[in-house]
C-alpha positions as CSV (number, residue, x, y, z in Angstrom):
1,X,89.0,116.8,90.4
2,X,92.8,117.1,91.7
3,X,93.3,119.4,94.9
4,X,97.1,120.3,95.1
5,X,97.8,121.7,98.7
6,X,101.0,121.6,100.6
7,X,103.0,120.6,103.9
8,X,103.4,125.3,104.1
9,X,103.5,128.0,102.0
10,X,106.4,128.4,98.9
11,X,106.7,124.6,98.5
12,X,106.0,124.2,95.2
13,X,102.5,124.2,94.6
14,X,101.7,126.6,92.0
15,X,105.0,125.3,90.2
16,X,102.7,121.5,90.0
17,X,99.8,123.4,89.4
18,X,101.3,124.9,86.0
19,X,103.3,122.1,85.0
20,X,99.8,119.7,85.5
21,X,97.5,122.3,83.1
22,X,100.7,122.2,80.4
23,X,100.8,118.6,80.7
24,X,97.1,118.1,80.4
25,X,96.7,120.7,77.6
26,X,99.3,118.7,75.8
27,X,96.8,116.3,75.9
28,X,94.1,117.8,74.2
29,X,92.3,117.7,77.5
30,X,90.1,120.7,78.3
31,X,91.6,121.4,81.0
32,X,91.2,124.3,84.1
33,X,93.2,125.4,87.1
34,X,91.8,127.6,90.4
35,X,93.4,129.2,92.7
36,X,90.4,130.5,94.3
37,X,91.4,132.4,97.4
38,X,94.8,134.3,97.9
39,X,96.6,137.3,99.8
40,X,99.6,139.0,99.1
41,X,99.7,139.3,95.3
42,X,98.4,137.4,92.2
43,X,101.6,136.5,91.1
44,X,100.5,132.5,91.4
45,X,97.2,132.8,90.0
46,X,98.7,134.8,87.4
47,X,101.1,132.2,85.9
48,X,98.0,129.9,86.6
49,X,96.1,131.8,84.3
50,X,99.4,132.0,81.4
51,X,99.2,128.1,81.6
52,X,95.5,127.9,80.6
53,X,96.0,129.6,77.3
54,X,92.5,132.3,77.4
55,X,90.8,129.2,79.0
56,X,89.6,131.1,82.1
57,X,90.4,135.2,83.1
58,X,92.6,135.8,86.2
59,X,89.3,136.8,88.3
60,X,87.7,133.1,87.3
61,X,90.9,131.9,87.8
62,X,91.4,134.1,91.4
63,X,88.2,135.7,92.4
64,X,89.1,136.2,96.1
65,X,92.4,138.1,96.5
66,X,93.5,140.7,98.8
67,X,96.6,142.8,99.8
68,X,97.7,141.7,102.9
69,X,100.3,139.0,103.2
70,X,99.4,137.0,106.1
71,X,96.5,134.3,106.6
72,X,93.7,134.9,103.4
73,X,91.1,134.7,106.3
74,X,92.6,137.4,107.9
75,X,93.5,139.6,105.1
76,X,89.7,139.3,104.3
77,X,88.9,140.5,107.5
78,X,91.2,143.9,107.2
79,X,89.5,144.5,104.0
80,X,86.0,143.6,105.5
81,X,85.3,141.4,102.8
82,X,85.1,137.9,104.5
83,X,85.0,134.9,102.1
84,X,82.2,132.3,103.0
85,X,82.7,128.4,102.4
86,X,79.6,128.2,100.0
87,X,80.5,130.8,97.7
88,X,84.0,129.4,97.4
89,X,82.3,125.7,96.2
90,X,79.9,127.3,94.1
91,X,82.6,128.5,92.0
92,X,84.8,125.6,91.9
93,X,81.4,123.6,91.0
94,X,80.4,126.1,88.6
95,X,84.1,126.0,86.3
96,X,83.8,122.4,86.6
97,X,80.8,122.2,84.5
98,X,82.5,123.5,81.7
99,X,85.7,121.1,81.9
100,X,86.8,117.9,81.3
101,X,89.2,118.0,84.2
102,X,89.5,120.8,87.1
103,X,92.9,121.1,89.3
104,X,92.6,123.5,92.2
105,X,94.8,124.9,94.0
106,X,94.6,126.3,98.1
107,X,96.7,128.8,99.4
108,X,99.5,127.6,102.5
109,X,99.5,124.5,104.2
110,X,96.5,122.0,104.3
111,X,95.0,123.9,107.4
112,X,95.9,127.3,106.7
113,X,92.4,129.3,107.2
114,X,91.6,130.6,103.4
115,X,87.9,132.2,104.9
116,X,85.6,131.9,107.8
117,X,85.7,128.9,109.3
118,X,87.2,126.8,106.3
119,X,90.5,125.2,104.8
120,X,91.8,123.4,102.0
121,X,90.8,120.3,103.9
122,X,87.1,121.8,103.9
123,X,87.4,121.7,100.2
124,X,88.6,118.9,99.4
125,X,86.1,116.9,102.1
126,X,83.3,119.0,100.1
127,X,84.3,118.4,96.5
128,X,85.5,114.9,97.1
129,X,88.9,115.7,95.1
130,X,91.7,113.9,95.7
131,X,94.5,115.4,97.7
132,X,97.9,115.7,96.1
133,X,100.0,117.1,99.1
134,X,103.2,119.5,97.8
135,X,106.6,119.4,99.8
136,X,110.1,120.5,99.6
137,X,112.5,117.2,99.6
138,X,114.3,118.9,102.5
139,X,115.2,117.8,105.9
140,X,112.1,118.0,108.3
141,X,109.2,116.9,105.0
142,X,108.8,113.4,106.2
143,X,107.5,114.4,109.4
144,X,105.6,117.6,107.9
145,X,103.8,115.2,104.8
146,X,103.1,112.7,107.6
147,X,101.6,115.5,110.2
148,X,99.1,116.8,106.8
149,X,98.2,113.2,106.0
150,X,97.2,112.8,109.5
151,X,94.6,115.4,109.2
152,X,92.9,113.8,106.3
153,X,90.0,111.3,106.8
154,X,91.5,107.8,106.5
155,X,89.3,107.6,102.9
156,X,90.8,111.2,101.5
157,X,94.3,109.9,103.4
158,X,94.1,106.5,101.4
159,X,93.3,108.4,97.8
160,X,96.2,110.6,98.4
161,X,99.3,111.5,96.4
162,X,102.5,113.0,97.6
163,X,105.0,115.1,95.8
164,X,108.4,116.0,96.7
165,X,109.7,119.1,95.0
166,X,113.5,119.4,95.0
167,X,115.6,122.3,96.4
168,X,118.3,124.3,94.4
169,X,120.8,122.5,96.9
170,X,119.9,119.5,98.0
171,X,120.2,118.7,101.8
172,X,121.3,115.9,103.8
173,X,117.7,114.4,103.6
174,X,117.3,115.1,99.8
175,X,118.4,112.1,98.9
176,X,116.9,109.9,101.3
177,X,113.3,111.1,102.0
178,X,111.4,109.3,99.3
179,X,112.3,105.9,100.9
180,X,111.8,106.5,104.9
181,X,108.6,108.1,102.9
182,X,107.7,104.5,101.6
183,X,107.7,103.1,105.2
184,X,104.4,105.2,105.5
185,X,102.8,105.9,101.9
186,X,103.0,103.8,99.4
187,X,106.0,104.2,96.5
188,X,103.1,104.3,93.6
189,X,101.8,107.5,95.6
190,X,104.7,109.3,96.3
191,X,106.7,111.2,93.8
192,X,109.9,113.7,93.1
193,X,110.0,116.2,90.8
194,X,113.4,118.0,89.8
195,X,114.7,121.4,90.5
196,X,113.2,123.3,88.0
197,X,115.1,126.7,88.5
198,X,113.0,130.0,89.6
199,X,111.8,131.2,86.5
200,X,111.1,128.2,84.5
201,X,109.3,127.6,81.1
202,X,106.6,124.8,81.6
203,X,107.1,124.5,77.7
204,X,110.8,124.1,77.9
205,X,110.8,121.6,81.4
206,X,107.7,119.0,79.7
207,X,110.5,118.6,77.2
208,X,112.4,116.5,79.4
209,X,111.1,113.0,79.7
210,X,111.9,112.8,83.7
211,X,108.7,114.9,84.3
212,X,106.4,113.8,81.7
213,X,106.8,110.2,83.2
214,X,106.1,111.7,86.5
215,X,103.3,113.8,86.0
216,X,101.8,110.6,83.6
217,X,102.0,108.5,86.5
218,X,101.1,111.1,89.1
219,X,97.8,111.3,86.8
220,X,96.7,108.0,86.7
């Protein structure tokens, strides 16, 4: 089971999320994708749910939701509908029964509180997955992938992966941030995906062989 969280919100998560289920699918793998908890909108778990072809619906895909945009946890609260650790796992547990391979996805940074009392680390730490940690290649990621691997155990710290997701306009650090990176993660763990463009076409972009070799080897 993969676990894609991120250094904050909008950094690219949901954009690895699709491209991973495509990728997979292309596979022949059965293949599902959670976004279990969310506030705001559905928008995410909606393209989620266009990448796994009638796999799952959006509520399997999303069943905790609500309008607010701020903190899930607190959003919950305002709608006095608090989300509980356990019933968030037995989900997760329960999809990945019925697939081969399960990638879920967590809502804001690592330690952004999605219900009472938990976070994506939580998750992780319960479901064993392994961590693949979401950043913008911008000025200010080194020090903001190195803070979230820092609040891993060292054994989920060790088994996790690093991606950096590339701006429209790259930035003095663009260009440099994957080696400073290797001075702390290992180069086979740490990888860049291109700009992509806002509304992209998973179909179109695992055309180009840049990011199939990347998401291979991000896979194995």
């Amino acid at each position: 089971m993969l676990f894609i969280t991120g250094t904050d919100t909008g950094v690219g998560k949901t954009v690895l999320t699709v491209l991973l289920a495509r990728f997979l699918r292309g596979r022949d793998l059965n293949v599902a994708a959670l976004k279990p908890v969310c506030s705001g909108n559905r928008a995410d778990a909606r393209k989620i749910l266009a990448a796994l072809d009638g796999a799952l619906t959006l509520n399997e895909v999303n069943p905790w939701h609500f309008r607010a945009p701020i903190a899930p946890s607190l959003a919950a609260r305002l709608e006095k509908k608090p989300v509980k650790l356990a019933q968030v796992l037995e989900h997760i547990r329960a999809t990945r029964k019925k697939f081969a391979v399960l990638l879920v996805e967590g809502a804001g940074g690592l330690l952004s509180p999605l219900g009472e009392n938990f976070n994506s680390r939580d998750l992780i730490l319960a479901l064993r997955a392994t961590p693949i940690i979401v950043a913008p290649n911008k000025l200010g990621a080194v020090n903001h992938l190195l803070l979230t691997l820092e609040s891993l155990p060292k054994n989920l710290r060790a088994r996790a992966k690093v991606v950096l997701m590339s701006p429209p306009k790259s930035d003095a650090a663009t260009a440099s941030n994957a080696k400073l990176l290797a001075q702390f993660v290992s180069p086979e763990k740490t990888f860049t995906l291109p700009w992509l463009g806002e509304d992209f076409s998973a179909t179109e972009v695992l055309k180009k062989r840049q990011v199939k070799r990347t998401l291979a080897a991000l896979l194995k």
